[in-house]
Structures are given as C-alpha cells and as structure tokens.
C-alpha positions in Angstrom: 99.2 101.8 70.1 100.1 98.6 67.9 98.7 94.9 69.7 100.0 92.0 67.4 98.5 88.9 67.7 100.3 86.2 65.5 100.1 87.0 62.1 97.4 89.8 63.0 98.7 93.4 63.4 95.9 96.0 64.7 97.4 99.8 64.8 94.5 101.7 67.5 96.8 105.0 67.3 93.7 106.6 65.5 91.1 105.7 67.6 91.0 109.0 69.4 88.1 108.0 72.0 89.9 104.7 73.1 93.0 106.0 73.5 92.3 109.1 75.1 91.1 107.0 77.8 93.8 104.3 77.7 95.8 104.0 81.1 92.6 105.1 82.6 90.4 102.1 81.6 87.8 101.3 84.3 88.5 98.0 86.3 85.4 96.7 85.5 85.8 96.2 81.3 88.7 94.1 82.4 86.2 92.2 85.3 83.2 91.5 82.9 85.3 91.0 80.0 87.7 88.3 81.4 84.3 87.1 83.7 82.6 86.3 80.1 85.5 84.2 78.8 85.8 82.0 81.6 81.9 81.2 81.7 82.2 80.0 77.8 85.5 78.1 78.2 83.8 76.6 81.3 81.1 75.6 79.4 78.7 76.8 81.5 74.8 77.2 81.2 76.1 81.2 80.1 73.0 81.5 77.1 70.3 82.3 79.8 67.5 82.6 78.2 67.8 78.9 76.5 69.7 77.4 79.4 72.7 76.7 76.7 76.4 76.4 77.0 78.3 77.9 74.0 80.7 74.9 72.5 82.0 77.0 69.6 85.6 76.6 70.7 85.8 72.9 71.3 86.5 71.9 67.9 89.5 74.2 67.8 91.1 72.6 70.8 90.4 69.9 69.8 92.8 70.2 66.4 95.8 70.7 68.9 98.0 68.0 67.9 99.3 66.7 71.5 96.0 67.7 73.4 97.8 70.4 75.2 96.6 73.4 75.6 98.8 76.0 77.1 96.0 77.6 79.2 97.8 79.0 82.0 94.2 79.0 84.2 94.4 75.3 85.4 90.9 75.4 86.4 89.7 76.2 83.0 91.7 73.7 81.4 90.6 70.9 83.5 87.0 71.8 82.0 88.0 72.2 78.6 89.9 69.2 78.4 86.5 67.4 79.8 84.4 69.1 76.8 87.2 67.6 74.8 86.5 63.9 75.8 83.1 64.3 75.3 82.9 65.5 71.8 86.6 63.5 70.6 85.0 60.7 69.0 82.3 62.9 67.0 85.3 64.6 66.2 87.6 61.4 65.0 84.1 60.1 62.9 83.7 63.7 60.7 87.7 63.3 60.0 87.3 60.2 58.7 84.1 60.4 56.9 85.6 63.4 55.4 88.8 61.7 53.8 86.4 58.8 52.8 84.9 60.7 50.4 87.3 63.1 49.7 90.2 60.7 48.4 87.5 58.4 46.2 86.3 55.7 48.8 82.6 56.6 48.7 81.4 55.6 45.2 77.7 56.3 43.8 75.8 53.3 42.8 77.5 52.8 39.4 80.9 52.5 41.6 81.9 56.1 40.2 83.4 58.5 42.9 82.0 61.4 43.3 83.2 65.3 41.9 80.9 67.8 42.7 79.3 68.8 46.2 76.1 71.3 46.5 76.3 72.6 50.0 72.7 73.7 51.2 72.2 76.0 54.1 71.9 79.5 55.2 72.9 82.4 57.8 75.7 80.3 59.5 75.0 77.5 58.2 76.1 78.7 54.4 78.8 82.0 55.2 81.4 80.4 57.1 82.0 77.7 54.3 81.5 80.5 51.7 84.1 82.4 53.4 86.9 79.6 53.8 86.2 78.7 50.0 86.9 81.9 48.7 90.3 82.3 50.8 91.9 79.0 50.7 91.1 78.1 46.8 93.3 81.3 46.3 96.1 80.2 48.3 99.7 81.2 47.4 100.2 77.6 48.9 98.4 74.7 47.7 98.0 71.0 48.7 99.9 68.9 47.0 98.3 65.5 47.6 96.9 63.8 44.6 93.6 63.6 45.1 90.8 64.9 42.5 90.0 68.9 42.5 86.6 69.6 43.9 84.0 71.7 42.4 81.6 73.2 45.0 78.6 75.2 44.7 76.7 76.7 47.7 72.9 77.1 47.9 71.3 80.1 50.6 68.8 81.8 48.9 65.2 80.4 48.8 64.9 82.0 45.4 65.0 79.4 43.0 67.1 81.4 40.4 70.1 80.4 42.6 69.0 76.5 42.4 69.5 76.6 38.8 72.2 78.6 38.6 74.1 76.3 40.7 73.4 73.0 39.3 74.0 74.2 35.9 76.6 72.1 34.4 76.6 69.2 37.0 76.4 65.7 36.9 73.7 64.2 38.9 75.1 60.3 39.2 78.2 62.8 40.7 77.0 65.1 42.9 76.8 64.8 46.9 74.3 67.2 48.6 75.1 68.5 51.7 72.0 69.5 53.5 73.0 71.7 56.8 70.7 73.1 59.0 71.1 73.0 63.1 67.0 72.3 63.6 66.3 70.9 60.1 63.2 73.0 60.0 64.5 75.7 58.1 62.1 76.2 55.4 64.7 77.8 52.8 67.4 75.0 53.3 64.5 72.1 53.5 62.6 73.4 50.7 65.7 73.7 48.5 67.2 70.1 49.1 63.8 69.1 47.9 64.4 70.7 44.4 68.4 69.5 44.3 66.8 65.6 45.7 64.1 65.8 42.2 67.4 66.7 40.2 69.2 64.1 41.4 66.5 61.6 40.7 67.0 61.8 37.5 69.7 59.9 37.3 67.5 57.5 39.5 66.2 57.4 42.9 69.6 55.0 44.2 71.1 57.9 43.5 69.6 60.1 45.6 69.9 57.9 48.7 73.8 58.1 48.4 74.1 61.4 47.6 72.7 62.9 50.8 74.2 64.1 53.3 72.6 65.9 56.6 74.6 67.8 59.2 72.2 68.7 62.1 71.3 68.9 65.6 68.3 67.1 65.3 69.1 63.9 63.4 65.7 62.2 63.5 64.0 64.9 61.9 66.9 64.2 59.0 66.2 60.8 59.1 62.3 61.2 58.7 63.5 63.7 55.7 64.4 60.4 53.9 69.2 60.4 54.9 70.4 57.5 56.0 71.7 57.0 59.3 75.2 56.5 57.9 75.2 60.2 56.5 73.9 62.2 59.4 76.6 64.0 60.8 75.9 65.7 64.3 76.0 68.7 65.3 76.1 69.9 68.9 72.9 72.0 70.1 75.5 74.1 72.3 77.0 75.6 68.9 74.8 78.5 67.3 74.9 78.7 64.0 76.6 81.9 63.5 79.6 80.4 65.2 79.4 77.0 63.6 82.2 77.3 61.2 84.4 75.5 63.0 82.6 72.3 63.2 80.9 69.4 60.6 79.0 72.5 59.2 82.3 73.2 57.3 82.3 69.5 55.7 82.8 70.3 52.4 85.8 72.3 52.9 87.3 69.3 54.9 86.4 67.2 51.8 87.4 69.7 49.4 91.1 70.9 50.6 91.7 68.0 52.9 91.6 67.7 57.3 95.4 68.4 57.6 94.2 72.3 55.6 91.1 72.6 57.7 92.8 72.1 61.3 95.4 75.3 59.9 92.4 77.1 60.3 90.8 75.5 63.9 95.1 75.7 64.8 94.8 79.7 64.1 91.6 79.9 65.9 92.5 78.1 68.5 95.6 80.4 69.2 93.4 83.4 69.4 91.8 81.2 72.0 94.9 81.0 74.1 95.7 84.5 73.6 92.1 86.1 74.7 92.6 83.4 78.0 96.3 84.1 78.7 96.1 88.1 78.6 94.4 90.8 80.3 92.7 93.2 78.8 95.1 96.2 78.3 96.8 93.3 75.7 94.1 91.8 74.6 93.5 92.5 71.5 89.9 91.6 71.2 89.0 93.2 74.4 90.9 96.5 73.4 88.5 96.5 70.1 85.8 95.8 71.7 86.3 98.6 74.3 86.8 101.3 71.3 83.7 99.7 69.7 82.3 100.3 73.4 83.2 103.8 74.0 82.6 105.0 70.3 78.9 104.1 71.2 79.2 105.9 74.4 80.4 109.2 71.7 77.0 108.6 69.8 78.9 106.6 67.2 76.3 104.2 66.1 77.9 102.9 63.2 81.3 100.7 61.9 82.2 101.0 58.4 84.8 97.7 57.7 86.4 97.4 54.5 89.3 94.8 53.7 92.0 95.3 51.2 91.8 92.1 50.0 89.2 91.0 46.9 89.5 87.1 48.8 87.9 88.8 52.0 85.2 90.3 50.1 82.7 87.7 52.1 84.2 88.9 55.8 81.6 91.8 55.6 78.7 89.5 55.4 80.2 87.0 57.4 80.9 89.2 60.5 77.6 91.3 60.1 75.3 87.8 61.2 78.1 87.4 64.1 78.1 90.6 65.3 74.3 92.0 64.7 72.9 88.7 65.3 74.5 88.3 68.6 74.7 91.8 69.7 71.4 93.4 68.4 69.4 92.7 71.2 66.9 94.8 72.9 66.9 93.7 76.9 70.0 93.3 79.1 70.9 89.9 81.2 68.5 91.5 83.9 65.5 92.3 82.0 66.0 96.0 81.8 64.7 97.3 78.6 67.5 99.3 76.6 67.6 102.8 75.3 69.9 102.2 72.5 71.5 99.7 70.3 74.3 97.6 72.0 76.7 97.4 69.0 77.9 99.7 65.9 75.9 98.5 62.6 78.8 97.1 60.5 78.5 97.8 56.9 81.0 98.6 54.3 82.4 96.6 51.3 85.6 95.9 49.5 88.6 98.2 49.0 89.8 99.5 46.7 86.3 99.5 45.1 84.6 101.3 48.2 86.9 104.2 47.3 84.0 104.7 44.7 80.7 103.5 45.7 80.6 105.3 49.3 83.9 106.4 50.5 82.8 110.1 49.1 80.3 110.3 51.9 82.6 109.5 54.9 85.0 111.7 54.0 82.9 114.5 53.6 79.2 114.1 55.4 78.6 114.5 58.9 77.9 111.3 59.6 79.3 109.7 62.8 81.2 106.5 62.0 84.1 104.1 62.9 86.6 102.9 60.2 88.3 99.8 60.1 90.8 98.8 57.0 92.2 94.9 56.5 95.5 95.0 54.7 97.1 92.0 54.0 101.2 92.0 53.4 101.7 89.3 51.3 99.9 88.5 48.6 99.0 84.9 46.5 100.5 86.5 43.3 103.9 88.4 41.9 102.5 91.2 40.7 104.2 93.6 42.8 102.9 96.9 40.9 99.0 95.8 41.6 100.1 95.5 45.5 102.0 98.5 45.9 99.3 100.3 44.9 96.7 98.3 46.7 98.8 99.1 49.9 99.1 102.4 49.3 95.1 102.9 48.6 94.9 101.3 52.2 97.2 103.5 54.4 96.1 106.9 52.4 92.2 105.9 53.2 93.2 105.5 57.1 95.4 108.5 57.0 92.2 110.9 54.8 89.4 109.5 57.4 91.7 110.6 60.4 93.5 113.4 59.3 91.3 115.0 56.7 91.7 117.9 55.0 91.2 121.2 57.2 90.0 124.6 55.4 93.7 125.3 54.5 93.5 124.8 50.8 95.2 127.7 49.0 93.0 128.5 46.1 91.8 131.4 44.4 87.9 130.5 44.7 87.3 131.1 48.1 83.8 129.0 47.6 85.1 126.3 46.2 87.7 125.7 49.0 84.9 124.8 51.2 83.8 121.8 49.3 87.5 120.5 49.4 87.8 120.1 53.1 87.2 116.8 54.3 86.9 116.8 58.3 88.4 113.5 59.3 88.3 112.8 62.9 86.9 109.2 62.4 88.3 106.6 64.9 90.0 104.3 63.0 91.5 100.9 63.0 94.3 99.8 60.7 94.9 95.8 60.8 97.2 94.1 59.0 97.2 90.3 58.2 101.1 89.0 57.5 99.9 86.4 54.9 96.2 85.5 54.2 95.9 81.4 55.0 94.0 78.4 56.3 96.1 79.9 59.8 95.4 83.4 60.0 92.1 83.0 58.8 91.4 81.4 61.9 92.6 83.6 63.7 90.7 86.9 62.3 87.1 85.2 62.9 87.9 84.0 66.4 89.3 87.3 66.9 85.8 89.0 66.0 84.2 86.4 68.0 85.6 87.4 71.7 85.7 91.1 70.4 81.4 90.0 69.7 81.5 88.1 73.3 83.6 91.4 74.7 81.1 93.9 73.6 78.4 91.8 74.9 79.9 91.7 78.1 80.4 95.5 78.6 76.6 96.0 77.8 75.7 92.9 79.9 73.5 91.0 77.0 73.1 87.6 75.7 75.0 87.1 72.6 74.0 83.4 72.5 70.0 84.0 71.2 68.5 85.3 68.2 64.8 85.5 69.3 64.0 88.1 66.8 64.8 85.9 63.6 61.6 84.0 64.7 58.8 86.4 64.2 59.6 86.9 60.4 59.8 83.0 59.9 56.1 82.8 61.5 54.5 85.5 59.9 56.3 84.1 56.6 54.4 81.1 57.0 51.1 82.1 57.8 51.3 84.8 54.6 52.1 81.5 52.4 48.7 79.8 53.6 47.0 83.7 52.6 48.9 83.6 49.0 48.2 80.1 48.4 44.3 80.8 49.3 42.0 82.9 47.8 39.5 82.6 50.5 41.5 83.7 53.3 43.1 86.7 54.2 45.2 88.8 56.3 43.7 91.1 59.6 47.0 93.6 58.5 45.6 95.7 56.3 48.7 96.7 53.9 49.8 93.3 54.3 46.3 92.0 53.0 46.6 94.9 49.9 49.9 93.6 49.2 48.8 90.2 48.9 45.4 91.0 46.5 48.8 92.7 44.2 50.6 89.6 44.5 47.6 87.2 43.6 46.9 89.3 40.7 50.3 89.2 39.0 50.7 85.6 40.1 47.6 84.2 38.2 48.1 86.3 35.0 
C-alpha cells in the first residue's frame, strides 16, 4: 500500500500486521482518531490535566498567504480562523523583529550590526531549531538576498564544556543571545545565559543589555532576569515545548535564512494540516502510521527502530524521540485507569548508511521484536550521482533484508555454518521517501509525526499534552545541589547519600 502526501511517499506493503488487517479496520480508530483532531483544531481545553488548549498549528495557518484555509469542515475553520485573529499581531511583531535584525537595522552600542547569534535552550526549546539549521544550510537552493551570512551556535547542555566550545571564536560587541525557555525557570538554559551574559560583559555591560533576547511564556520573570521589554518575544502557554518549532522559538532561523524561507516550512506544515483534516483515515497517512505503530504494540512489538538516509536528518532521531516519548510515554489513561504497558514503541535508531555498522547486525539476526522505518530522500543538494546511487540502493536493500531475510536455504557445504547466515526478517517495515529535502517538505515530515504522535494518543486514550514525569528529576536535582554544596547536610537515600560522600571527595581534591 503506497499513501503520498505531497512531497512525502510512505510504502506500508511490509507492514505485515497493518495490512493484514487493512479493509477490516475497526470504526472506532477512525472515530477517536478524527475525534482528537477536531478537539486541537478547535482549540479546545483537550490537555486535561492542565486545563490547556494545544496552539501548535496556529502559526502554520497563519503563514497561508491569503488567510484561506481550505478546510472543508466549516465549523473548524470558523474556530481556527478565530485563533488566527487572536495571535496575528504577535505573529506580524516576530516577522518584523526578525528582519530588523537580520538585514542590519539593530546595531550594538558601537553602531556595529550584529554577526553571530547563541541560541540558549533545551528539549524543545533547542531540537527543533537544531533540526531546521542542519537542513536548510544544506540546501540545493539558497537565498539569494544580500544580506550578511549568519553564524549560529546552539547551547542545551548544562555542561559547561559546551559553553566554551561554542563561544570559541566569537565576538562579544557582535553576538545576540537568544535565551528560550517557555517558564524561564529552567535551571540549564538560566544558568547558562548567566555564563554567555559574563562573556558578553566583557566587551562592557551596554553590551549585554542589547544583546539579549528572551522568548518565553512568562515575560516578567524575563524581565526580572535583567531583558528589556523591547526584546521579550512571547510565547503562547497553549504551545508545549516539544511542538514549539513552529513559533518565536525558531527566531534565529527566521533571522538567519530570512521569513519568506521560514514560512516554506510553516507552508509544508501547514499542508499536512489540511491533509490530516480533509481525509479519513483509511488515507490518512498519519492515522495509517499510527495504527501500524498501534497494532505492532498489540503483536508485543515494543520497539521502532528509525533510521533516515540522509546525513542532514541525522537530528530527526532526537527530534522525534522528545515528541513521541515525551507525549506518549505516560502511565494513566484520560480516565484514570492505570496501564499495563507502554503506550508507544521506544524509537531509537541512528543514521543510515552508518547504522548498517553500529547495530544493524542485531536486527537482522537477534530475536528481538522491532519495527523498521527507512527515510530516503530522491534528490539530493549535490551532483554526485555515484555517492546517491549507492546511498539509495543501501536504503531499499536494508528494507528488503529486514522483511524478507534470509531463510535456512543457503547452499553450502558446512552445514553449521549455514545457520549463522539466516537472517529471519519478518520486521514490519516502513519505506518513506521525501521527493526533495527543503524548508517545504521539512514541514511537512514533523507535522506528519505530530498527528501520527496525537493519532497514537488517541487509540490508547492518553494525554499527549503533559509531561509530569520531567518534574521529579528537576526537584530531586535541586535538592541534591543544596547536599553537594553542604557538607553538613545529607541525603535520607542511602546510595544517593554514598554517591554524594564520592562526589565531595573528588570535588575538593
């Protein structure tokens, strides 16, 4: 079965338990499924447990040029275009700051425009923007505008190695600091853009005071951080970080390859949008995956190896595993009933061809029950047509070997060693294909995991809008700094308290 989607081609003829149950598909996948969509594009109240629409998609209707939005439910539209008004001048404003800076107009206090941007955040506040750097500065199509060539540098990790490594060979009097975080409490992104401010002073404090920028939720705890008022950009407490791409989160890329560039990308997602709205689910492509993801669970298939044929998609892995674990790996359903097992495949995986050897070896041979999906893309940003052949040809051979395998039908005159040549196949898998890898069909591949992520959620009826478990590391993480910090306290865990005497002996010698 072969669902194509605008520049995204998705073959499901290998997915053996989907489509030995295609044309039989209960009524109810396509009830909960389609059920799920219209709450979010209703923006309704559809995050329960924090009484929270989810405004992901707003940006990307709003990048449609005429305001139109070919959604052939007239009731949903009528609410979407309502979400629209609300947010359009927030919308205008980051446009406009962004082409401010990014053709010269904002100057630091020597009148000097700036070169440079450190973006500061972390989870969804730093992969997204990661992501689109890594795809569009490898465009086969560039801009051609004559404005200056950024250089960005993005800061997660709380480890201060990646500080320095990242303001290495910067100019302080021309660097802007992009501090992003939704509650501007996160202790990594707050604790870092206290670092990058002291580095920055040393051109002089006025410098500092221009160079900051905050996008946040919570702008008055950014203002009591020391921003000014004039570079606080908001963002919406209806958008969860994980699906923030979309939005001022993404600033830097706006700055760095231009609005016109970035709205390719809200365009792309925003046709996955139409397409998920206009379609029910036996050709819905994000419904269909998310019902193979669905029944594959059902076959005691717990895990999802992806791997993309394309070095530029080498962040997607990390990228999709926040969206899809951190939305889907929940413990209690929308009713309060306890669950027995996860709700979602673990996704995992890494690059092709170089997966081929790192792990490939053990799918092919262990008993290890897992689903396969390969990214292909058709055209690449270079003419090397040799390097691409081959590339290709890695991609359909790996989906073929996982599938098919090789049965115990090896002719061979050492009858033992015949049995460690069979490779069992049998995986489902999923071969997609991306026409051309753009601002445009990048969109379109992470709003396409998105309402395959919402799908999923709907078919085991939880709340991919909350991440309640990403709190109890953070508050134990901050009462162990208070134990490591002081001798005279300690911990009632009792490895935890051995672990910390280790630490405060290696950290005073």
């Amino acid at each position: 079965m072969i669902i194509q989607v605008g520049p995204l081609t998705a073959h499901l003829g290998r997915q053996k338990h989907f489509m030995s149950n295609f044309g039989n598909l209960p009524s109810a996948y396509s009830q909960q499924i389609s059920h799920v969509y219209e709450r979010v594009f209703s923006a309704d109240a559809i995050n329960r447990s924090e009484n929270r629409a989810a405004l992901h998609w707003v940006d990307r209707a709003l990048s449609q040029p005429n305001g139109e939005l070919g959604i052939r439910n007239p009731a949903i539209t009528q609410k979407m275009l309502a979400q629209c008004d609300a947010f359009r001048a927030e919308y205008a404003h980051l446009k406009q700051f962004a082409e401010h800076i990014r053709h010269g107009h904002k100057k630091n206090p020597e009148g000097n425009p700036y070169e440079s941007i450190v973006h500061l955040g972390i989870g969804g506040s730093d992969f997204g923007p990661r992501l689109l750097y890594d795809v569009f500065s490898q465009e086969r199509k560039k801009t051609s505008d004559d404005t200056p060539t950024w250089t960005l540098r993005f800061v997660a990790n709380i480890d201060f190695h990646e500080v320095q490594k990242n303001l290495k060979g910067l100019n302080p009097k021309t660097t802007l600091v992009i501090v992003t975080s939704k509650s501007f409490t996160t202790r990594e992104t707050l604790l870092n853009a206290h670092y990058v401010i002291e580095w920055l002073n040393q051109a002089g404090s006025e410098f500092s005071q221009e160079a900051v920028i905050a996008v946040t939720s919570s702008p008055d705890k950014a203002l009591n951080f020391g921003v000014k008022a004039s570079q606080i950009l908001p963002m919406s407490v209806h958008v969860g970080g994980r699906f923030s791409v979309w939005g001022a989160v993404s600033l830097c890329i706006r700055i760095a390859f231009g609005n016109a560039h970035f709205e390719e990308f809200l365009q792309g997602g925003f046709a996955m949008d139409q397409h998920v709205l206009n379609n029910d689910v036996n050709s819905n492509l994000a419904a269909l995956m998310a019902i193979c993801d669905y029944l594959n669970l059902k076959h005691d298939i717990g895990l999802l190896m992806l791997s993309p044929y394309d070095s530029r998609l080498t962040l997607l892995l990390p990228y999709v595993q926040q969206l899809w674990m951190e939305s889907l790996g929940k413990g209690v359903t929308q009713t309060n009933e306890l669950l027995s097992k996860p709700a979602c495949p673990v996704i995992w995986g890494g690059v092709g061809t170089n997966s081929q050897h790192t792990f490939f070896q053990m799918l092919h041979q262990a008993p290890l029950p897992c689903a396969v999906e390969l990214v292909g893309v058709t055209q690449p940003a270079h003419n090397q047509t040799e390097n691409h052949i081959v590339l290709l040809s890695n991609f359909l051979a790996q989906a073929q070997a996982f599938s098919e395998g090789r049965p115990n039908t090896v002719q061979t005159s050492h009858i033992e060693l015949a049995k460690h040549l069979i490779c069992p196949g049998g995986r489902p898998t999923t071969s997609m294909i991306i026409q051309q890898l753009n601002a445009e069909s990048l969109g379109y591949l992470l709003a396409f995991w998105e309402h395959r992520t919402l799908a999923l959620a709907a078919l085991e009826h939880i709340n991919p809008f909350d991440q309640w478990g990403v709190e109890i590391g953070k508050k134990i993480a901050h009462e162990v700094e208070g134990l490591l910090l002081n001798a005279d306290t300690t911990s009632n865990d009792p490895i935890t308290r051995e672990l910390i005497q280790l630490l405060r002996t290696s950290l005073c010698t």
